[in-house]
VOGU-3710 file (C-alpha; in Angstrom, 3 decimals, decimal comma):
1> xxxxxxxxxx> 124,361/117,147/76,796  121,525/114,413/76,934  119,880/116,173/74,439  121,953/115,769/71,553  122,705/112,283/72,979  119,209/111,581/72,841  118,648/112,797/69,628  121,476/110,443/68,420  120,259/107,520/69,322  117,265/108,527/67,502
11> xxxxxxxxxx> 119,274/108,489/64,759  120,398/104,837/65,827  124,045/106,303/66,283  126,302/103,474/68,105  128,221/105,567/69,858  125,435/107,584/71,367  123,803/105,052/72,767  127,326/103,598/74,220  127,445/106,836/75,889  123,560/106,666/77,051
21> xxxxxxxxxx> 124,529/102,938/78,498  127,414/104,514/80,626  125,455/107,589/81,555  122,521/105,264/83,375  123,471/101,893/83,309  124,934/101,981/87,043  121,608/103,529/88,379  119,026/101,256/86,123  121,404/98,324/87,229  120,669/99,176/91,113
31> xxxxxxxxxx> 116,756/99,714/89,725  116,768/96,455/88,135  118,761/94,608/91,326  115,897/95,403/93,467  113,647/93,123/91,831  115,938/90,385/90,720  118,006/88,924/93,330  120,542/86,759/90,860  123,283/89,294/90,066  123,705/87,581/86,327
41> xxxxxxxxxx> 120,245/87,567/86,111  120,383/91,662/86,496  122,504/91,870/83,765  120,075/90,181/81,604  116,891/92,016/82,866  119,411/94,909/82,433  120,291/94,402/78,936  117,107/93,708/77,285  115,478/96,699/78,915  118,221/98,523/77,337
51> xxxxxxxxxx> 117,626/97,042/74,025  113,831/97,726/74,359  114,800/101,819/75,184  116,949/101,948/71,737  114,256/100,164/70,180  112,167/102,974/70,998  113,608/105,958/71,705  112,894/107,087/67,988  109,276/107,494/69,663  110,411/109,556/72,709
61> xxxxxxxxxx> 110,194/113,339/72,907  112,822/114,700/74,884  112,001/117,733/76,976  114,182/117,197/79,885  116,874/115,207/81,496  114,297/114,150/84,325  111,671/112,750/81,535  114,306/110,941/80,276  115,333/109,417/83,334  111,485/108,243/84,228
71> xxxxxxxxxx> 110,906/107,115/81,163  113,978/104,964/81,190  113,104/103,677/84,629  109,560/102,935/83,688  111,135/100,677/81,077  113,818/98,932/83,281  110,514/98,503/86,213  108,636/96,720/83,639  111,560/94,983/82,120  112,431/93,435/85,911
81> xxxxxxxxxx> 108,944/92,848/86,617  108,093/90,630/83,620  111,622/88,514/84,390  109,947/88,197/87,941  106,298/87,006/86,542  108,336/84,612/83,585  110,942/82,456/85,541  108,478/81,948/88,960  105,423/80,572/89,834  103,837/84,168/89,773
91> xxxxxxxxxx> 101,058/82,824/91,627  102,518/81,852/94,560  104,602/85,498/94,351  101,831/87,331/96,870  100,831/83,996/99,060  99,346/85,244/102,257  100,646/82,180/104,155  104,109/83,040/103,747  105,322/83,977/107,242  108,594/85,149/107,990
101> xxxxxxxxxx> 110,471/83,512/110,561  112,240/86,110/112,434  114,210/86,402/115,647  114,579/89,392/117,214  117,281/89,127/119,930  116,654/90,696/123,495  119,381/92,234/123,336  120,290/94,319/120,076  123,862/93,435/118,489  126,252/96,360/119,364
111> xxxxxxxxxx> 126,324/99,046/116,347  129,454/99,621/114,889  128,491/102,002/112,119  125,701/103,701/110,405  123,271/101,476/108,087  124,936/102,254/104,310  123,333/101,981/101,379  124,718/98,367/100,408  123,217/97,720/103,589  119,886/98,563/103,264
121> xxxxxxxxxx> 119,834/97,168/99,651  121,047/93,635/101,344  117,834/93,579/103,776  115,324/94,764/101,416  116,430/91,980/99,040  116,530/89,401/101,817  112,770/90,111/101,778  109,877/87,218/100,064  109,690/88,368/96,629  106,474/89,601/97,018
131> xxxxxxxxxx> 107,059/91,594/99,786  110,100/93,090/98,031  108,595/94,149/94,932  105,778/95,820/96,499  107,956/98,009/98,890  110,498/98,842/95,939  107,466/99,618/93,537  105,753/101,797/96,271  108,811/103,324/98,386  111,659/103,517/95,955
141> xxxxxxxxxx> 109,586/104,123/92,652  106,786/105,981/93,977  103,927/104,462/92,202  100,563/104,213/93,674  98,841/100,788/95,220  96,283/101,461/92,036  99,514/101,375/89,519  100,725/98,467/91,699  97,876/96,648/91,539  97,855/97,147/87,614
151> xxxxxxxxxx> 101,403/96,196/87,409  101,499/93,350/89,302  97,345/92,517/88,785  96,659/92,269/92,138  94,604/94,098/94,097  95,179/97,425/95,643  94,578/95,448/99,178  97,006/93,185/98,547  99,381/95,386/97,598  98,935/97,495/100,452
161> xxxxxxxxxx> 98,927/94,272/102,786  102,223/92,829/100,788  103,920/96,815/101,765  102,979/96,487/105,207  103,928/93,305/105,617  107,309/94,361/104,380  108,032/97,496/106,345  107,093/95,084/109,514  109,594/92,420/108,451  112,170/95,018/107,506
171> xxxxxxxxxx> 111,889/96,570/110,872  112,435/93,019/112,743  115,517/92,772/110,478  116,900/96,544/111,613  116,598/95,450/115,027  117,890/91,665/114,585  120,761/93,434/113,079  121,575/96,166/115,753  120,063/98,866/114,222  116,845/101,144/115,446
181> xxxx> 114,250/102,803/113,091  112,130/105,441/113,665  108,967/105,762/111,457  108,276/109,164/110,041
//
């Protein structure tokens, strides 16, 4: 089925690519929302990483349904990142001086209910922008402190201080909020 929706929008066919937008667009919106906090925002990064994968999808060889989706996510991770590095002071994005001012109470807040997914997406965006794109790029996406450092041109240090920095904040914030962890 992606196939022949693929090759459609190779062919620049309107409706294809409507149908490509509704296959992904919930998923790459989630992808995108990671790195940009402003909802509206999203929508934009959103959009013109769309426009970018019809723009070149004439290029891509389709061999499966998985290469598609990486290849699309690759886009909308590059897309987010560069609104990231255009509307901030990017080099203030990774400052080391940045500490997080968190309160962990002695006694945990009851828990009513399993962590959910809006949940989890809440406290990792709650994290210093630095901290947040590092743990997204590396635990979410997968790519390597070497790709991150590329990506982000830092270097692999940082980036490996910035991840560390956020799994330590994000476990103060699972405990703040009544929840445990356990690392695996």
């Amino acid at each position: 089925m992606l196939s022949e929706i693929v090759r459609q929008c190779q062919r620049q066919n309107p409706f294809a690519q409507k149908r490509l937008y509704d296959h992904f667009a919930n998923r790459l919106y989630r992808l995108c929302r990671r790195y940009v906090k402003n909802p509206l925002e999203t929508e934009e990064v959103l959009m013109n990483g769309f426009l970018k994968i019809f723009s070149s999808i004439a290029a891509f060889e389709y061999r499966s349904d998985d290469e598609l989706t990486v290849w699309m996510k690759r886009i909308m991770t590059n897309e987010a990142l560069m609104h990231v590095r255009k509307n901030k002071a990017f080099a203030h994005f990774f400052d080391d001086s940045v500490t997080l001012e968190l309160n962990v109470p002695s006694q945990p807040a009851p828990i009513e209910s399993d962590l959910h997914a809006e949940g989890i997406q809440e406290l990792i965006l709650s994290l210093p922008d630095g901290y947040r794109t590092v743990f997204c790029l590396y635990a979410l996406e997968g790519f390597t402190h070497k790709e991150i450092g590329n990506m982000l041109s830092i270097s692999e240090n940082t980036s490996k201080s910035q991840l560390s920095k956020a799994r330590a904040a994000l476990q103060v914030l699972l405990l703040k909020n009544g929840y445990s962890y356990e690392r695996k």
